[in-house]
N, C-alpha and C positions, 0 to 999 in steps of 0.2 A: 798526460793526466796522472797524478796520483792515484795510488791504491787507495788509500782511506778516501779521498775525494768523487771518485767512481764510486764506493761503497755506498757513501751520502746520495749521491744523484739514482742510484738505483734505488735504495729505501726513498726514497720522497718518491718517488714514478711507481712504486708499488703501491705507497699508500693512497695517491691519487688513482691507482687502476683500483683499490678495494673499495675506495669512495665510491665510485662509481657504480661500481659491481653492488655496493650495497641500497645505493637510492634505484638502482633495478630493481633491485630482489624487494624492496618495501615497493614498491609502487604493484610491482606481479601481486603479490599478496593482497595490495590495496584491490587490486583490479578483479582478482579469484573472489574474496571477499563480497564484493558488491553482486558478483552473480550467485554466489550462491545464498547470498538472501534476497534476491530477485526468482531464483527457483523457488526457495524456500516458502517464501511470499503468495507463491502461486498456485500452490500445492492449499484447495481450500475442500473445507467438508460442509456441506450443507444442510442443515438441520428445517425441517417447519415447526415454526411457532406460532402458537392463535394468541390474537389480538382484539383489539377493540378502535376501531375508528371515532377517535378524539376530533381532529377539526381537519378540513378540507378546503384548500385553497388554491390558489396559480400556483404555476411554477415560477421563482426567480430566478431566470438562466436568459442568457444573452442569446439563445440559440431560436428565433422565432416560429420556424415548423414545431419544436418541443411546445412550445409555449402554448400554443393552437390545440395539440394533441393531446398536452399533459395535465395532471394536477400534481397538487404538492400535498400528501394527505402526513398527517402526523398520527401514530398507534398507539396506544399502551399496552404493553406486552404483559398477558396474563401471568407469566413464570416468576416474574418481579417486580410487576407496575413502571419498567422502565419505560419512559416515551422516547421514540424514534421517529423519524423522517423518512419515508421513503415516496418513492414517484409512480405513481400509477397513471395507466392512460385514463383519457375521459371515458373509455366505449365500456370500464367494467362499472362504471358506476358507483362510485362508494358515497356514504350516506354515514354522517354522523351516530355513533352507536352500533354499526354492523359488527358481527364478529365476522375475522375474517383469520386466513394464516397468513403469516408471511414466509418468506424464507431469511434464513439466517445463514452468513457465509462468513465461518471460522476459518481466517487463515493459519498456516502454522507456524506465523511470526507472532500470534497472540492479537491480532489486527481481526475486528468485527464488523461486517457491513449487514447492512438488512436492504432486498428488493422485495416487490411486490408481488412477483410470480409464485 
């Protein structure tokens, strides 16, 4: 084999070994990436808020024991008048007009949930 010919066959076999090396090294990153906004994500601060019990109804979930146990209560939150959705069981009783708190859970992806605890 030629000197210049072996030269060619070695650069094309490196640039294929760097291909490769580099859809690695994006995919690690892809992969580090998604957990650390899975950590990130989980990492939540929880604040209580009072509220004002707006309407109270079922729950619409596929899950029948929930369905038996739970309601579907809608809030308006005193801080903003924003309405939420959270789930409370039937046994604390909530009644149109109660003030009540809820909890608020700031993740630290900037993601907001509100339960009833």
């Amino acid at each position: 084999m030629r000197e210049e010919t072996r030269r060619k066959l070695e650069r094309a076999l490196w640039l294929e070994r760097l291909k490769k090396i580099g859809i690695g090294a994006v995919a690690l990153v892809a992969i580090g990436a998604y957990f650390v906004y899975e950590d990130y994500d989980a990492r939540i601060d929880n604040v209580r808020v009072p509220a004002t019990v707006m309407a109270v109804g079922p729950l619409n979930i596929k899950n029948t024991q929930l369905v038996e146990e739970g309601l579907s209560v809608e809030v308006a939150l005193d801080n903003g008048g924003r309405r939420v959705s959270v789930m409370a069981m039937k046994k604390t009783d909530p009644h149109v007009g109660d003030h009540i708190e809820i909890t608020e859970h700031r993740h630290h992806t900037g993601r907001v949930t509100y339960s009833w605890k």
